[in-house]
Biopython code that builds the backbone (N, CA, C, O; Angstrom):
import numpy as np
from Bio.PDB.StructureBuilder import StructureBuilder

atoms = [
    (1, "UNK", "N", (0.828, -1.198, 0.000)),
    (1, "UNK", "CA", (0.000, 0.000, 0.000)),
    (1, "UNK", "C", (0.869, 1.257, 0.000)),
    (1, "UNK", "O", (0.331, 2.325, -0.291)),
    (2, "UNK", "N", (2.085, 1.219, 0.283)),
    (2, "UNK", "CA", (2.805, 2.509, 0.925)),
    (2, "UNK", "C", (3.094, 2.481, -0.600)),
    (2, "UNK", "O", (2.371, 3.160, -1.331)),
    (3, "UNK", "N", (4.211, 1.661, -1.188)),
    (3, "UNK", "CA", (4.509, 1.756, -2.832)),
    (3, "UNK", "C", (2.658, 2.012, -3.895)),
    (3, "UNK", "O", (2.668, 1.623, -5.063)),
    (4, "UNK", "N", (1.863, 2.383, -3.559)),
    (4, "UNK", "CA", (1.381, 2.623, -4.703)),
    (4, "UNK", "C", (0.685, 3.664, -4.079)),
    (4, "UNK", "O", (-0.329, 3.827, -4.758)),
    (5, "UNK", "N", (0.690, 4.352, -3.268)),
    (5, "UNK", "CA", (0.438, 5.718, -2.536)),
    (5, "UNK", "C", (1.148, 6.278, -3.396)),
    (5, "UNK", "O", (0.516, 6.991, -4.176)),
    (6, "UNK", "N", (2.935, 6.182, -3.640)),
    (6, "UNK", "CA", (3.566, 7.238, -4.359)),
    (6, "UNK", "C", (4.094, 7.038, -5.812)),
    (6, "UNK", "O", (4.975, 7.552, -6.502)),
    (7, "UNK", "N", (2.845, 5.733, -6.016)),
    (7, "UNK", "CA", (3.269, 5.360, -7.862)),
    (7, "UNK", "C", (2.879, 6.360, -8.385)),
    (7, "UNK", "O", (3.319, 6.453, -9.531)),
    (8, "UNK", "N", (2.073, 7.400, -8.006)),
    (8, "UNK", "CA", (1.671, 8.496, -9.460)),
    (8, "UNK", "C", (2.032, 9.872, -8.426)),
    (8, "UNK", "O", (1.325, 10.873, -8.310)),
    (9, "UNK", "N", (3.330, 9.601, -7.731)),
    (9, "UNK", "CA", (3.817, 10.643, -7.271)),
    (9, "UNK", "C", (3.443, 11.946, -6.743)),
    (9, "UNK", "O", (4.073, 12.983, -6.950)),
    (10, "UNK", "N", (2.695, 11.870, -6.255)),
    (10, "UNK", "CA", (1.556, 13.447, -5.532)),
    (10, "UNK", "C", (2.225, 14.411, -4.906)),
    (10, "UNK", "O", (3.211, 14.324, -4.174)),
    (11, "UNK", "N", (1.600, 15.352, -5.258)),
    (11, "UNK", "CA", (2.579, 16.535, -4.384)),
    (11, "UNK", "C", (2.109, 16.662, -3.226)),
    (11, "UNK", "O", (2.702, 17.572, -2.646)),
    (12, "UNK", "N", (0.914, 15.942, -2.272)),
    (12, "UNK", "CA", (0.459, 15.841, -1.046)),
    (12, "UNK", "C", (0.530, 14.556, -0.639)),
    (12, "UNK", "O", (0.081, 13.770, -1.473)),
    (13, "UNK", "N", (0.978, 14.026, 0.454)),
    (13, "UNK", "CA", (0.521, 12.716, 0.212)),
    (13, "UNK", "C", (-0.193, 12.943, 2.061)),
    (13, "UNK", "O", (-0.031, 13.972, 2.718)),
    (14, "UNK", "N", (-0.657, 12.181, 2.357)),
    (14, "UNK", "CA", (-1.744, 11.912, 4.245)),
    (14, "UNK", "C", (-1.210, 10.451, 4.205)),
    (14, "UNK", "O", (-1.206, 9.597, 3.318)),
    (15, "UNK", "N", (-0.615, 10.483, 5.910)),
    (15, "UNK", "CA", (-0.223, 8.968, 5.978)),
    (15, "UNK", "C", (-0.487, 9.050, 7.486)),
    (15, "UNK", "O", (0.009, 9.727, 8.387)),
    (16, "UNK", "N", (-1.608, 7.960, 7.429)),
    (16, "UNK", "CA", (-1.377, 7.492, 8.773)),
    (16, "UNK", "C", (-0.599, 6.186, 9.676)),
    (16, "UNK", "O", (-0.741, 4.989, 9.425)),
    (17, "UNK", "N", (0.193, 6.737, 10.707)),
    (17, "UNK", "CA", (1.334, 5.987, 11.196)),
    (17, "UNK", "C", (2.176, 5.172, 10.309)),
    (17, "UNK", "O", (2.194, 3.941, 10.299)),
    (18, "UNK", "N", (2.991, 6.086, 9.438)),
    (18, "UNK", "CA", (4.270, 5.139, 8.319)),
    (18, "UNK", "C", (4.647, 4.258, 8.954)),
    (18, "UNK", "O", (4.381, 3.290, 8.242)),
    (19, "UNK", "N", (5.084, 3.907, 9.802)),
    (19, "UNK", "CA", (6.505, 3.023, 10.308)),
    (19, "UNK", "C", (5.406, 2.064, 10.913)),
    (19, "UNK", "O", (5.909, 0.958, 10.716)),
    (20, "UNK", "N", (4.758, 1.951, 11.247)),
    (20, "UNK", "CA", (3.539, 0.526, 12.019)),
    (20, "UNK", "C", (3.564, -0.646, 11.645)),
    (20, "UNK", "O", (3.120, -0.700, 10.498)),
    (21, "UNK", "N", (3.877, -1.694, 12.051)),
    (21, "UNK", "CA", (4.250, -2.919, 11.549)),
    (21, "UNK", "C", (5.193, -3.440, 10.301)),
    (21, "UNK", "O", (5.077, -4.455, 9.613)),
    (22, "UNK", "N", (6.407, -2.123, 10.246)),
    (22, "UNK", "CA", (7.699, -2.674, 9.552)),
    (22, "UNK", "C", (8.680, -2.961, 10.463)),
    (22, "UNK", "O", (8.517, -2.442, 11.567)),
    (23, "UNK", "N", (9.729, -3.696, 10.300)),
    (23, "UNK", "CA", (10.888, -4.042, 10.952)),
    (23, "UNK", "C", (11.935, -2.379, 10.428)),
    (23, "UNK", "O", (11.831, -1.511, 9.561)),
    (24, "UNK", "N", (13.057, -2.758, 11.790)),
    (24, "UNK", "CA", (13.441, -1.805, 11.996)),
    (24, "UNK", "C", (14.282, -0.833, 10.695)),
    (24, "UNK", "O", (14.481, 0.345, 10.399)),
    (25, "UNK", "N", (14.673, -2.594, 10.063)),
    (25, "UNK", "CA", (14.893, -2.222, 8.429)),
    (25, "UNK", "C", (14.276, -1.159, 7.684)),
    (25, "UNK", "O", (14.620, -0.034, 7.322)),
    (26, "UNK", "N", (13.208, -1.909, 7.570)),
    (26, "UNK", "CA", (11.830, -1.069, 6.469)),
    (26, "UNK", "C", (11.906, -0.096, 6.906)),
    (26, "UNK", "O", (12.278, 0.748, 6.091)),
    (27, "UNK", "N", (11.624, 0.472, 8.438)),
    (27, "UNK", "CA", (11.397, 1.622, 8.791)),
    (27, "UNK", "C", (12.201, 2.747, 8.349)),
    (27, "UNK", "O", (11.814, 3.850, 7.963)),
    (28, "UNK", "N", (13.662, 2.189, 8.496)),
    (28, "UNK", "CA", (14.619, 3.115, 7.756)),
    (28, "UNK", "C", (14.528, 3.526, 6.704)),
    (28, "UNK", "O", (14.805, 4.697, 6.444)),
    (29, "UNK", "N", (14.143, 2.726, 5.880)),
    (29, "UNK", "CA", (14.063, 2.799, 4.440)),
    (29, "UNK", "C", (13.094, 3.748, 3.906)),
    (29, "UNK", "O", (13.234, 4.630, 3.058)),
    (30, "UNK", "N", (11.629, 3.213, 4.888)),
    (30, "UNK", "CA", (10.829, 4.474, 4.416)),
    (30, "UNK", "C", (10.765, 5.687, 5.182)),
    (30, "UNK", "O", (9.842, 6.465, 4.941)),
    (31, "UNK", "N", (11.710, 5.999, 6.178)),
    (31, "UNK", "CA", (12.249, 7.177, 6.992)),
    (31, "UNK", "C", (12.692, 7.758, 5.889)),
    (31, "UNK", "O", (12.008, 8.684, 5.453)),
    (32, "UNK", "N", (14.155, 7.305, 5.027)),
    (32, "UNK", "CA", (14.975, 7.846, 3.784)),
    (32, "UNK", "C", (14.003, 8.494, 3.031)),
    (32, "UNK", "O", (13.904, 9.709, 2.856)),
    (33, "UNK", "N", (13.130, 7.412, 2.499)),
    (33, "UNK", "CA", (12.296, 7.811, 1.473)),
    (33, "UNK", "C", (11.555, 9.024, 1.264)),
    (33, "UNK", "O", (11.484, 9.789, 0.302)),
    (34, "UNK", "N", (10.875, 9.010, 2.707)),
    (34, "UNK", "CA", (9.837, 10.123, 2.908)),
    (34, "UNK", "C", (10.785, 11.512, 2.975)),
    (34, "UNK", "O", (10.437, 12.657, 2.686)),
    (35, "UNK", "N", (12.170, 11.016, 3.477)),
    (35, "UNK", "CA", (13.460, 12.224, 3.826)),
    (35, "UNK", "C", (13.479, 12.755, 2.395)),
    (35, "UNK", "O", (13.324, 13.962, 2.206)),
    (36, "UNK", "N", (13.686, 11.800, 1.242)),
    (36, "UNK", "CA", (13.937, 12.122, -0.282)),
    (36, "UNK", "C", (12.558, 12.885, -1.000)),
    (36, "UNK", "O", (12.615, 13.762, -1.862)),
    (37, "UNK", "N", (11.557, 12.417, -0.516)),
    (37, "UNK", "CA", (10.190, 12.965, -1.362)),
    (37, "UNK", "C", (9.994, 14.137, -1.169)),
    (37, "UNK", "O", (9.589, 14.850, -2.087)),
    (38, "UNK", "N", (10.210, 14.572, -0.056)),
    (38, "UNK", "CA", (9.938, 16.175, 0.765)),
    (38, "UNK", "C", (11.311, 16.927, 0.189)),
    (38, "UNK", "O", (11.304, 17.995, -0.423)),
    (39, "UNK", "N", (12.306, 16.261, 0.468)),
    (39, "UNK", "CA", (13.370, 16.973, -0.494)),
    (39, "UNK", "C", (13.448, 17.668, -1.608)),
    (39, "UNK", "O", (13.845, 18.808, -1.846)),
    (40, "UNK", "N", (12.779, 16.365, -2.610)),
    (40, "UNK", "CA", (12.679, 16.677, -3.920)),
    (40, "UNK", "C", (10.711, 17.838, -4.392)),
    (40, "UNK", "O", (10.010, 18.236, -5.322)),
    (41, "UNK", "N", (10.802, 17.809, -3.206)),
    (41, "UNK", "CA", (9.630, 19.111, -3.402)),
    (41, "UNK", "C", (7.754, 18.742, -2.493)),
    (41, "UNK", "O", (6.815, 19.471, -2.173)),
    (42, "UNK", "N", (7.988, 17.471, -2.413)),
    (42, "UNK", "CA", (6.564, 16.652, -2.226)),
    (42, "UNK", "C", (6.556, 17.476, -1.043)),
    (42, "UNK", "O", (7.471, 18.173, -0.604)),
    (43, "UNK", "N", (5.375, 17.296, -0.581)),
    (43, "UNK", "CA", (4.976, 17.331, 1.220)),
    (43, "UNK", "C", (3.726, 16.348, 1.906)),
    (43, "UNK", "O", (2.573, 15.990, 1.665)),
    (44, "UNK", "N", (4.214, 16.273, 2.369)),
    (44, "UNK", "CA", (3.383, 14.770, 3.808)),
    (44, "UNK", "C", (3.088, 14.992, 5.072)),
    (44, "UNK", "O", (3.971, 15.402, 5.825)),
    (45, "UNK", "N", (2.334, 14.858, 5.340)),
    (45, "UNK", "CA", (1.588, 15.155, 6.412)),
    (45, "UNK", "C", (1.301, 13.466, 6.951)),
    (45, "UNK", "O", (1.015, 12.392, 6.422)),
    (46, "UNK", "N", (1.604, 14.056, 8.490)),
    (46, "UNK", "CA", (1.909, 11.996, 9.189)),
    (46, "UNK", "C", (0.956, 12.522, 10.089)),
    (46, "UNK", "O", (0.713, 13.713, 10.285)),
    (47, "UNK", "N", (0.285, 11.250, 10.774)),
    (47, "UNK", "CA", (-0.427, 11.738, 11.512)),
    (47, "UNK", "C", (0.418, 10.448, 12.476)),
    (47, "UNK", "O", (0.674, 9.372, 11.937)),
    (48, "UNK", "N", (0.720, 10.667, 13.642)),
    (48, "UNK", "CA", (1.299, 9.428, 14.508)),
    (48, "UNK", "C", (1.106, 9.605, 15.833)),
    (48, "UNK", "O", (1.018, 10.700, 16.388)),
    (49, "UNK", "N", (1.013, 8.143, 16.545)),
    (49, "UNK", "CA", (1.175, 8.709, 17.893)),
    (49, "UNK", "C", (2.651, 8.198, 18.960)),
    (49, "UNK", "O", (2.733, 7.815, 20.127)),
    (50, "UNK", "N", (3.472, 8.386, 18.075)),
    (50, "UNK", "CA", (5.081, 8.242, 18.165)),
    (50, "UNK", "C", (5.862, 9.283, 18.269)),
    (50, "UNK", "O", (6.887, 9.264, 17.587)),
    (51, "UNK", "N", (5.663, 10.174, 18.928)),
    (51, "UNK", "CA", (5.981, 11.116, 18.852)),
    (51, "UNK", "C", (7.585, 11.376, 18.257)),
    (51, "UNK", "O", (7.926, 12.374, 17.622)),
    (52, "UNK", "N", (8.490, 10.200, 18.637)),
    (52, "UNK", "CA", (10.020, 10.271, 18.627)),
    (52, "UNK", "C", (10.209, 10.493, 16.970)),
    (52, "UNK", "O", (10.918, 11.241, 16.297)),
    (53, "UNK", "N", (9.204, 9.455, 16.655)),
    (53, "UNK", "CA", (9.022, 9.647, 14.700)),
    (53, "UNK", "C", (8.852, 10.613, 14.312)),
    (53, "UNK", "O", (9.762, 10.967, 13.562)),
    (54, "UNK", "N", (7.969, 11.417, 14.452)),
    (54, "UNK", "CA", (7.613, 12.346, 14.090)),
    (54, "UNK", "C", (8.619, 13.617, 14.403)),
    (54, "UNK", "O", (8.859, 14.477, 13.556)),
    (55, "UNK", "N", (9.225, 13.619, 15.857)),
    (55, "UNK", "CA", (10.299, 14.693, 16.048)),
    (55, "UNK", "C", (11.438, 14.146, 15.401)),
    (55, "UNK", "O", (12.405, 14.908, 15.390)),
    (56, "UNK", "N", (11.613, 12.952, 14.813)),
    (56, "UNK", "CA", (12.867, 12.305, 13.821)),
    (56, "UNK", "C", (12.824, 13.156, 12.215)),
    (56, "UNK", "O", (13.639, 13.733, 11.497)),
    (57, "UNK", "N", (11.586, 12.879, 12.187)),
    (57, "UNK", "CA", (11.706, 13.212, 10.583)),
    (57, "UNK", "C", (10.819, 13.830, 9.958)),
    (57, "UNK", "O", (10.776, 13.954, 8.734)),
    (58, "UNK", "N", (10.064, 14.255, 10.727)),
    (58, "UNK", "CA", (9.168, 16.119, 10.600)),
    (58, "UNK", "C", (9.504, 17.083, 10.606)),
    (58, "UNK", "O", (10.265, 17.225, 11.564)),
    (59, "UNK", "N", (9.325, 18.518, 9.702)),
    (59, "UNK", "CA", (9.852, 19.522, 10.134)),
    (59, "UNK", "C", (8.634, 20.554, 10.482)),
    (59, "UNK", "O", (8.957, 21.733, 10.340)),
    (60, "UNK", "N", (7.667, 20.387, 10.793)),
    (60, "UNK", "CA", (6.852, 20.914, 11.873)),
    (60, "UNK", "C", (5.720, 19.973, 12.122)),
    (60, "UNK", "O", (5.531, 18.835, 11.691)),
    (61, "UNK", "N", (4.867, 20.876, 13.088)),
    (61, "UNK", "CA", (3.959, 19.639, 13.537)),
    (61, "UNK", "C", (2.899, 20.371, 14.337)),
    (61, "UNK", "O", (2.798, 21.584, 14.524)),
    (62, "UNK", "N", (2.023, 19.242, 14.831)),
    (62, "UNK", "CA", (0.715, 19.991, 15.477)),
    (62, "UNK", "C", (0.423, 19.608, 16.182)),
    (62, "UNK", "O", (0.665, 18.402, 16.139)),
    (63, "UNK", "N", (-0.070, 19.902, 17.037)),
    (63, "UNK", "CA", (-0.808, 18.957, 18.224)),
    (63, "UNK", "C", (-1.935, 19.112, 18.536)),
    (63, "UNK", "O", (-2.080, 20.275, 18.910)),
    (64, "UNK", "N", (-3.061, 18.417, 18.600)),
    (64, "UNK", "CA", (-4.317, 18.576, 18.475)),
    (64, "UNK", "C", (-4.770, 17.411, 19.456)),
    (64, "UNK", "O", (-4.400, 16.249, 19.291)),
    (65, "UNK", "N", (-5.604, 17.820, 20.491)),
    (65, "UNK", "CA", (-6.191, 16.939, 21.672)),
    (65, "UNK", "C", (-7.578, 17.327, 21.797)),
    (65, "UNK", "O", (-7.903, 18.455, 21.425)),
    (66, "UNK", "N", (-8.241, 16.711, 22.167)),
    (66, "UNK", "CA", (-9.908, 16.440, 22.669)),
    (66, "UNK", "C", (-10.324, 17.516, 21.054)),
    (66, "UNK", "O", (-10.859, 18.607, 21.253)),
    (67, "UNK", "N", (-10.117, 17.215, 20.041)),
    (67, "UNK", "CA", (-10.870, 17.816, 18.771)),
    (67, "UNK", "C", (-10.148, 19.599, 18.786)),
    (67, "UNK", "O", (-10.625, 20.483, 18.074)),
    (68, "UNK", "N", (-9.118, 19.795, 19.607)),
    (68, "UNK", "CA", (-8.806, 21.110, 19.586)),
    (68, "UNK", "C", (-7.206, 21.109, 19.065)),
    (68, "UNK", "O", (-6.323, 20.339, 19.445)),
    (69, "UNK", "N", (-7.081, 22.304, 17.986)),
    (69, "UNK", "CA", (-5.641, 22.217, 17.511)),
    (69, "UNK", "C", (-4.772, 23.456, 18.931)),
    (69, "UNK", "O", (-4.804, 24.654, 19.208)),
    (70, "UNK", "N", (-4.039, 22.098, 19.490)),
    (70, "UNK", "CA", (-3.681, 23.350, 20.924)),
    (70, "UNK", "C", (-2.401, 23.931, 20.303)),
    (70, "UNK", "O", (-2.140, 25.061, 20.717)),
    (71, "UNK", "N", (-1.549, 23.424, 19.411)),
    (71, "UNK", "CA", (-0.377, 24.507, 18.778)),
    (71, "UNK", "C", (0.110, 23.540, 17.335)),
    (71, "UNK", "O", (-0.023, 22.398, 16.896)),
    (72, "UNK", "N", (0.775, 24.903, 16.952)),
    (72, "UNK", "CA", (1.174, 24.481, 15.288)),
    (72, "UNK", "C", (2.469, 25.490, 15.684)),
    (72, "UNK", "O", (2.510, 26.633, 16.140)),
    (73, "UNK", "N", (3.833, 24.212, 15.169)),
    (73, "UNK", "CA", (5.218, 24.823, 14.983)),
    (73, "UNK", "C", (6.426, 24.251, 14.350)),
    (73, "UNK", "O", (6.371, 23.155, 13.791)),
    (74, "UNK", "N", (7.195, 24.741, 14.394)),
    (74, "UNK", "CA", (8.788, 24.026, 13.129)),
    (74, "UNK", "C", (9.707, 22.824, 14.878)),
    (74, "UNK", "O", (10.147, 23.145, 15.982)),
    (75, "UNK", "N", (9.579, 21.731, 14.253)),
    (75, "UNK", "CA", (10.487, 20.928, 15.012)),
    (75, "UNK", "C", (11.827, 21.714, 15.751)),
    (75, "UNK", "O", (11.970, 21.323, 16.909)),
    (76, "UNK", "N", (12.818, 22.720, 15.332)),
    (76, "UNK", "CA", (13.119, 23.157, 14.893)),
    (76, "UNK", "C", (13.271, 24.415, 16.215)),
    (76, "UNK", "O", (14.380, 24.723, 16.652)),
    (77, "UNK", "N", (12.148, 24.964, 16.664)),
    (77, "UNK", "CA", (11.981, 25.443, 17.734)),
    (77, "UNK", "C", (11.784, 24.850, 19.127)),
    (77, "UNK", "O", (11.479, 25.520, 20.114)),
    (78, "UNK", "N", (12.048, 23.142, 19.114)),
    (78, "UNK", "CA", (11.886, 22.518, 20.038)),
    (78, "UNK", "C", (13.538, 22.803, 20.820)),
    (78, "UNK", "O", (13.594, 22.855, 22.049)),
    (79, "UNK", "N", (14.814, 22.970, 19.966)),
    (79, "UNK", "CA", (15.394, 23.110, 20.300)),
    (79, "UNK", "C", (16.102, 24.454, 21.193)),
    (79, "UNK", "O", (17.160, 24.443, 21.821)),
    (80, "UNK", "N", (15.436, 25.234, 21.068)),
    (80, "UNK", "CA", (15.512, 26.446, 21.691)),
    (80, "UNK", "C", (14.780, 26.121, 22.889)),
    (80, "UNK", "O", (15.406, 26.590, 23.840)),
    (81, "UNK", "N", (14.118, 25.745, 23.131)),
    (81, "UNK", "CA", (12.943, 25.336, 24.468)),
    (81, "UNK", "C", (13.885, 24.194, 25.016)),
    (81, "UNK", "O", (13.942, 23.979, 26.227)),
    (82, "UNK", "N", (14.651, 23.439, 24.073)),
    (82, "UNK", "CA", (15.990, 22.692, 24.914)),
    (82, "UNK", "C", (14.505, 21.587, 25.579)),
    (82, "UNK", "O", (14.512, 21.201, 26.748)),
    (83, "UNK", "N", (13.456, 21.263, 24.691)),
    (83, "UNK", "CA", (12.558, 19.588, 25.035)),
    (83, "UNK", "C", (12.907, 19.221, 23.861)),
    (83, "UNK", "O", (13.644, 19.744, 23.025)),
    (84, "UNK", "N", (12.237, 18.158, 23.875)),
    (84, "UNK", "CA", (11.798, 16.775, 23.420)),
    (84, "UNK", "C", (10.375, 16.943, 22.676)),
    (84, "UNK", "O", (10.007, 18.103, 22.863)),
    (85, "UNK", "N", (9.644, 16.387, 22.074)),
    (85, "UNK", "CA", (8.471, 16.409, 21.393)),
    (85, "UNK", "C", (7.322, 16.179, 22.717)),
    (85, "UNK", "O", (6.456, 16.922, 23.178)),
    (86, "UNK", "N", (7.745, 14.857, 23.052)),
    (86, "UNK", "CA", (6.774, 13.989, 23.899)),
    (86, "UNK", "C", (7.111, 15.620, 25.228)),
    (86, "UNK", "O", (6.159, 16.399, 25.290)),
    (87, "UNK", "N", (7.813, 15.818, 25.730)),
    (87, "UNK", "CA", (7.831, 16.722, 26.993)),
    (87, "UNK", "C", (7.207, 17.867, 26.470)),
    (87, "UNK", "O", (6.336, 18.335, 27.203)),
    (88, "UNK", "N", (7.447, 18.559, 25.207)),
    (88, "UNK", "CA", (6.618, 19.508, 24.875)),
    (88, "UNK", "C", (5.097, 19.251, 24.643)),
    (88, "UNK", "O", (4.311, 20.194, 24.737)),
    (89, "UNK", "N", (4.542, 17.621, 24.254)),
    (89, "UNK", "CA", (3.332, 17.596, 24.143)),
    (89, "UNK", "C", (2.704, 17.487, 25.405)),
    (89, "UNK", "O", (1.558, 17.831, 25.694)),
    (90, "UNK", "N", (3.449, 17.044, 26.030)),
    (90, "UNK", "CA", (2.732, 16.938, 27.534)),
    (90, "UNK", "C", (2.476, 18.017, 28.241)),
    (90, "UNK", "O", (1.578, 18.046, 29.083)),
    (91, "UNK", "N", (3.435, 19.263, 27.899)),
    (91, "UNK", "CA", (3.351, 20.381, 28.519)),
    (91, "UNK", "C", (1.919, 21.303, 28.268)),
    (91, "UNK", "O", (1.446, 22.196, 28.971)),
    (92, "UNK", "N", (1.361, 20.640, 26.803)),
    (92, "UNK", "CA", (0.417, 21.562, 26.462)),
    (92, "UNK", "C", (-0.799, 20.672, 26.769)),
    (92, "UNK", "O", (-1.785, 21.311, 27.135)),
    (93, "UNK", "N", (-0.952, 19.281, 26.699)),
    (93, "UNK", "CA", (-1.506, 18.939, 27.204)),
    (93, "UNK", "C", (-2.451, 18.704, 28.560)),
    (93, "UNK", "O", (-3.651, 18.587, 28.809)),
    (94, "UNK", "N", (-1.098, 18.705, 29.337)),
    (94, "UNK", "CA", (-1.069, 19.131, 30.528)),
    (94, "UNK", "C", (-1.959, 17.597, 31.716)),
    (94, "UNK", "O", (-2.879, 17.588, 32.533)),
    (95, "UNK", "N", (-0.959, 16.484, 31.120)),
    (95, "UNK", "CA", (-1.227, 15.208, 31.322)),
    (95, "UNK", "C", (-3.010, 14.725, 31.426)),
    (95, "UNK", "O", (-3.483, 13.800, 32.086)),
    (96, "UNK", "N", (-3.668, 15.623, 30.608)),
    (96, "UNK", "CA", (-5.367, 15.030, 30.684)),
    (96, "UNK", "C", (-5.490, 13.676, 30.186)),
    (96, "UNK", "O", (-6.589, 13.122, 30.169)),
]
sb = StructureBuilder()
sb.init_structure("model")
sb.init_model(0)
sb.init_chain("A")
sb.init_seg("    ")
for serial, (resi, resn, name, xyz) in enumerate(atoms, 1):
    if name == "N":
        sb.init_residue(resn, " ", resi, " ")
    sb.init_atom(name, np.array(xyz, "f"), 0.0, 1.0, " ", f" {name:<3s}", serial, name[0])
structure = sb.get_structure()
């Protein structure tokens, strides 16, 4: 299913949880991949609840709880705040 998502190459693609039942192999592979598609111009939007994935190989992101979008920002600025994804989601969360 993942190979014919990008047989006619889209300039959007929606994926929910990439890496879910591949070995640690695959995962890499389609880590690269998705690294190469966005490169070469595409954009993807993941929806996951892995956060480590998503702060791996996202360059922004959202967080959205009980149907509410509580923030939208660049991975990118996590480092200035000197967290983590998961510590920043929790922060806005606010462990509910």
């Amino acid at each position: 299913m993942f190979a014919q998502a990008f047989l006619h190459k889209p300039v959007l693609a929606l994926i929910d949880e990439p890496l879910i039942n591949f070995d640690p192999i695959m995962q890499r592979k389609v880590k690269d991949y998705l690294a190469g598609y966005v490169k070469s111009g595409g954009t993807i939007f993941i929806s996951t609840h892995i956060l480590e994935i998503a702060e791996e190989i996202c360059t922004g992101f959202a967080i959205l709880h009980k149907g509410k979008l509580l923030y939208n920002g660049e991975i990118s600025e996590l480092a200035g705040k000197k967290q983590h994804l998961a510590e920043f989601f929790f922060s806005q969360v606010k462990d509910d």
